[in-house]
N, C-alpha and C positions, 0 to 999 in steps of 0.2 A: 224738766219734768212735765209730762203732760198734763192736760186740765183734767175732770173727773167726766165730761162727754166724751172727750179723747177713749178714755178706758172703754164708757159706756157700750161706744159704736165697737170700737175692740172686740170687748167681748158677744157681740149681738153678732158681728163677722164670724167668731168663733162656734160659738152655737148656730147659726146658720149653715156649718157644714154636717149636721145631720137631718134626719127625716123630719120634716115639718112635727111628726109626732112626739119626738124625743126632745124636738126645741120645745115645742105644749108646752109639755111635764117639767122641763127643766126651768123657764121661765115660772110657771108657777109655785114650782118647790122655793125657787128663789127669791119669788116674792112673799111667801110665806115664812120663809126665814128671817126676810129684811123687819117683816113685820114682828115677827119674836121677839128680834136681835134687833132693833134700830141700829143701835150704838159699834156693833158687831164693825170687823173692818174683814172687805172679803179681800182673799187671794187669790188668784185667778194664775195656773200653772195649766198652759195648752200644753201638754205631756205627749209623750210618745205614743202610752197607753188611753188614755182618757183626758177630759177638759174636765181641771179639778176646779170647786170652787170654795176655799176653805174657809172657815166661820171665827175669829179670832178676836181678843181684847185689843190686842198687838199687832205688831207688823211680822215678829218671830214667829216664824214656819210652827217652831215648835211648840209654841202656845195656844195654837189656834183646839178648837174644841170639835169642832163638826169640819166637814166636808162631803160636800155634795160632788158625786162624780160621775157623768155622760160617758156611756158607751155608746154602742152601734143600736141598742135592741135593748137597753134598759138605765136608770140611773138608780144608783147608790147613795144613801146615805151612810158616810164617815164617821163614827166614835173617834176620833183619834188620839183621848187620852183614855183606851175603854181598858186598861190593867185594873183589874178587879174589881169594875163594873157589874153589879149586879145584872143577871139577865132570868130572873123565876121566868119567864114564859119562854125560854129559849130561843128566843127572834136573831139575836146575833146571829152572822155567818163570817164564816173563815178562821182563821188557825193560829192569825197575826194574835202576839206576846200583848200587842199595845196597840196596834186599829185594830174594828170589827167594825161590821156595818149590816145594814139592812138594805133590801131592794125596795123601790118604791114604785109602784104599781099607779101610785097617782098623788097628788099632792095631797089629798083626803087623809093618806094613810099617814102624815106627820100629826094628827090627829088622832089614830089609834090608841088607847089606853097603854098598851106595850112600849109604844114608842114614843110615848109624851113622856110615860114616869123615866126609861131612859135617859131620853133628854136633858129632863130635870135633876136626875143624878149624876150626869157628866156636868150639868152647868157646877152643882154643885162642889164636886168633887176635883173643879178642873185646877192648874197648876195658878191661872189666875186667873180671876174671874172678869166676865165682864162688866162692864161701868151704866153706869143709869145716866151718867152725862156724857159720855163721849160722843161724838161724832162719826158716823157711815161714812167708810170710803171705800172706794172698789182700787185696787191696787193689783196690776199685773205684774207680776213674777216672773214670768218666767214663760218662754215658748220653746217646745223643742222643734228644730228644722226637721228633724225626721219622723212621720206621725205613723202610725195605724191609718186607716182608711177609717172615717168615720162614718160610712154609710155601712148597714147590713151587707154580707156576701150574696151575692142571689144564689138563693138555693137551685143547685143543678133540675132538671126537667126530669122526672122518675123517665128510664126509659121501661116501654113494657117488650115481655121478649117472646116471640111469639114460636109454639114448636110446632113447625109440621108434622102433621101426618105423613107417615111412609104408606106406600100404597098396600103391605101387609096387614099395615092396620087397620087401613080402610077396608079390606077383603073380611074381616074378622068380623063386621058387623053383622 
Protein backbone atom coordinates (compact mmCIF):
# COMPACT_ATOMS: atom_id res chain seq x y z
CA UNK A 1 0.00 0.00 0.00
CA UNK A 2 1.27 3.28 -0.73
CA UNK A 3 2.15 6.12 1.56
CA UNK A 4 -0.48 9.31 1.46
CA UNK A 5 2.35 11.53 -0.82
CA UNK A 6 2.37 8.57 -2.94
CA UNK A 7 -1.50 9.25 -3.53
CA UNK A 8 -0.79 13.06 -3.31
CA UNK A 9 1.68 13.42 -6.29
CA UNK A 10 -0.84 10.79 -7.99
CA UNK A 11 -3.35 12.64 -7.91
CA UNK A 12 -1.45 16.36 -8.78
CA UNK A 13 -0.20 13.88 -12.19
CA UNK A 14 -3.94 13.39 -12.59
CA UNK A 15 -5.19 16.81 -12.52
CA UNK A 16 -2.30 18.13 -14.28
CA UNK A 17 -3.71 16.54 -17.53
CA UNK A 18 -6.07 19.42 -17.93
CA UNK A 19 -5.91 23.23 -18.58
CA UNK A 20 -3.96 25.02 -15.97
CA UNK A 21 -7.54 26.62 -15.43
CA UNK A 22 -9.54 23.50 -14.62
CA UNK A 23 -6.46 22.31 -12.32
CA UNK A 24 -7.22 26.26 -10.53
CA UNK A 25 -10.77 25.43 -9.86
CA UNK A 26 -10.27 21.96 -9.06
CA UNK A 27 -7.40 22.31 -6.54
CA UNK A 28 -9.36 24.92 -4.86
CA UNK A 29 -12.86 23.25 -4.71
CA UNK A 30 -10.73 20.48 -2.98
CA UNK A 31 -9.28 22.50 -0.68
CA UNK A 32 -12.33 23.78 0.39
CA UNK A 33 -13.84 20.57 0.83
CA UNK A 34 -10.84 19.17 2.96
CA UNK A 35 -11.49 22.24 4.85
CA UNK A 36 -15.45 21.33 5.43
CA UNK A 37 -14.71 17.76 5.66
CA UNK A 38 -11.44 17.29 7.52
CA UNK A 39 -12.20 14.03 8.57
CA UNK A 40 -13.81 13.20 4.94
CA UNK A 41 -11.81 10.19 3.26
CA UNK A 42 -11.44 11.27 -0.71
CA UNK A 43 -11.60 8.70 -3.49
CA UNK A 44 -9.87 9.40 -6.27
CA UNK A 45 -11.36 7.16 -9.67
CA UNK A 46 -9.36 8.58 -12.97
CA UNK A 47 -12.49 7.42 -15.08
CA UNK A 48 -12.85 7.01 -18.59
CA UNK A 49 -15.18 10.03 -18.47
CA UNK A 50 -13.95 12.33 -15.74
CA UNK A 51 -11.31 12.47 -12.58
CA UNK A 52 -13.79 11.79 -9.88
CA UNK A 53 -13.04 12.92 -6.45
CA UNK A 54 -15.53 11.39 -3.94
CA UNK A 55 -16.25 12.93 -0.28
CA UNK A 56 -16.91 9.94 2.16
CA UNK A 57 -17.10 8.73 5.92
CA UNK A 58 -15.79 5.32 4.56
CA UNK A 59 -13.70 3.80 2.12
CA UNK A 60 -17.46 2.28 0.45
CA UNK A 61 -17.90 3.88 -2.97
CA UNK A 62 -21.35 3.69 -1.84
CA UNK A 63 -21.36 5.81 1.09
CA UNK A 64 -19.33 8.54 0.04
CA UNK A 65 -21.75 11.85 -0.01
CA UNK A 66 -20.29 14.35 -2.52
CA UNK A 67 -18.04 14.21 -5.33
CA UNK A 68 -16.42 16.45 -7.18
CA UNK A 69 -15.77 15.87 -10.99
CA UNK A 70 -13.10 17.49 -13.75
CA UNK A 71 -14.04 17.63 -17.23
CA UNK A 72 -12.44 19.27 -20.15
CA UNK A 73 -14.21 22.79 -19.79
CA UNK A 74 -15.89 22.58 -16.32
CA UNK A 75 -16.08 20.69 -12.77
CA UNK A 76 -19.10 19.34 -11.13
CA UNK A 77 -20.16 19.01 -7.92
CA UNK A 78 -21.67 15.37 -6.93
CA UNK A 79 -24.85 14.88 -4.59
CA UNK A 80 -24.56 11.32 -4.73
CA UNK A 81 -26.99 10.28 -2.16
CA UNK A 82 -29.38 13.31 -3.60
CA UNK A 83 -32.91 10.68 -3.69
CA UNK A 84 -35.21 13.08 -2.26
CA UNK A 85 -33.07 15.82 -1.64
CA UNK A 86 -34.70 18.92 -1.45
CA UNK A 87 -33.79 21.33 -4.18
CA UNK A 88 -36.56 24.75 -3.61
CA UNK A 89 -34.21 26.89 -5.92
CA UNK A 90 -33.74 24.23 -8.57
CA UNK A 91 -29.87 24.17 -8.79
CA UNK A 92 -29.71 20.44 -9.31
CA UNK A 93 -28.95 19.24 -12.87
CA UNK A 94 -29.48 15.83 -14.62
CA UNK A 95 -32.04 13.06 -14.51
CA UNK A 96 -29.94 10.63 -12.16
CA UNK A 97 -32.73 8.61 -9.67
CA UNK A 98 -29.70 9.08 -6.96
CA UNK A 99 -26.66 11.69 -8.13
CA UNK A 100 -27.58 15.13 -9.26
CA UNK A 101 -25.05 17.77 -9.29
CA UNK A 102 -24.27 21.35 -9.71
CA UNK A 103 -21.55 22.94 -11.95
CA UNK A 104 -19.15 25.07 -10.35
CA UNK A 105 -18.18 28.06 -11.98
CA UNK A 106 -15.52 28.64 -9.06
CA UNK A 107 -14.80 27.61 -5.75
CA UNK A 108 -16.82 30.76 -4.43
CA UNK A 109 -19.94 29.09 -5.55
CA UNK A 110 -19.55 26.11 -2.61
CA UNK A 111 -20.59 29.03 -0.75
CA UNK A 112 -23.70 30.05 -2.48
CA UNK A 113 -26.86 29.91 -0.17
CA UNK A 114 -28.34 27.12 -2.71
CA UNK A 115 -25.54 25.04 -2.47
CA UNK A 116 -24.43 25.26 1.38
CA UNK A 117 -28.15 24.45 2.47
CA UNK A 118 -27.81 21.36 -0.13
CA UNK A 119 -24.94 20.33 1.32
CA UNK A 120 -25.99 20.53 4.61
CA UNK A 121 -28.98 18.31 3.72
CA UNK A 122 -27.15 15.66 2.15
CA UNK A 123 -24.64 15.75 5.14
CA UNK A 124 -27.54 15.39 6.94
CA UNK A 125 -29.63 12.90 5.38
CA UNK A 126 -26.58 10.79 4.25
CA UNK A 127 -26.54 6.77 4.70
CA UNK A 128 -23.69 7.58 7.37
CA UNK A 129 -22.48 10.35 8.47
CA UNK A 130 -19.40 11.78 8.81
CA UNK A 131 -17.21 11.62 12.08
CA UNK A 132 -15.63 14.80 13.94
CA UNK A 133 -12.76 12.34 14.78
CA UNK A 134 -11.61 10.60 11.97
CA UNK A 135 -8.92 11.08 9.95
CA UNK A 136 -8.27 12.51 6.08
CA UNK A 137 -6.98 10.16 3.71
CA UNK A 138 -6.72 10.39 -0.08
CA UNK A 139 -7.24 6.94 -1.36
CA UNK A 140 -7.00 5.97 -5.19
CA UNK A 141 -9.46 3.60 -6.52
CA UNK A 142 -9.34 3.19 -9.37
CA UNK A 143 -7.69 4.38 -12.95
CA UNK A 144 -9.19 3.47 -16.03
CA UNK A 145 -6.46 2.66 -19.07
CA UNK A 146 -8.75 4.11 -21.59
CA UNK A 147 -9.68 7.92 -20.86
CA UNK A 148 -11.30 10.78 -22.74
CA UNK A 149 -8.97 13.39 -23.70
CA UNK A 150 -8.81 15.70 -20.86
CA UNK A 151 -8.06 18.69 -22.67
CA UNK A 152 -10.84 20.85 -24.54
CA UNK A 153 -11.43 19.80 -28.39
CA UNK A 154 -10.11 22.92 -30.19
CA UNK A 155 -12.77 24.49 -31.75
CA UNK A 156 -12.66 24.09 -35.70
CA UNK A 157 -11.57 27.83 -37.38
CA UNK A 158 -15.23 29.33 -38.64
CA UNK A 159 -14.29 29.08 -42.33
CA UNK A 160 -15.79 32.35 -44.16
CA UNK A 161 -17.24 31.60 -47.67
CA UNK A 162 -16.88 34.12 -49.92
CA UNK A 163 -19.44 34.47 -53.22
CA UNK A 164 -18.39 35.82 -56.41
CA UNK A 165 -19.71 38.08 -58.42
CA UNK A 166 -20.68 36.94 -61.99
CA UNK A 167 -19.89 39.57 -64.37
CA UNK A 168 -23.88 39.93 -64.91
CA UNK A 169 -24.12 41.23 -61.74
CA UNK A 170 -21.52 43.39 -61.89
CA UNK A 171 -23.09 44.78 -65.44
CA UNK A 172 -26.45 45.35 -63.35
CA UNK A 173 -24.86 48.15 -61.25
Amino acid sequence: MGTSSDAEGQLASFIAKYTDEIGTLAREIRARMLARYPAALELVYDNYNALAIGYGPTEKTSEAIFSIALFPRWVSLFFLQAKGLPDPDRILKGSGSVARHVVLPSADALDHPSVRALMEEAVKRAKVPFTEEGTHRLIIKSVSAKQRPRQPAAKPQATVKVKRKTAAKGANR
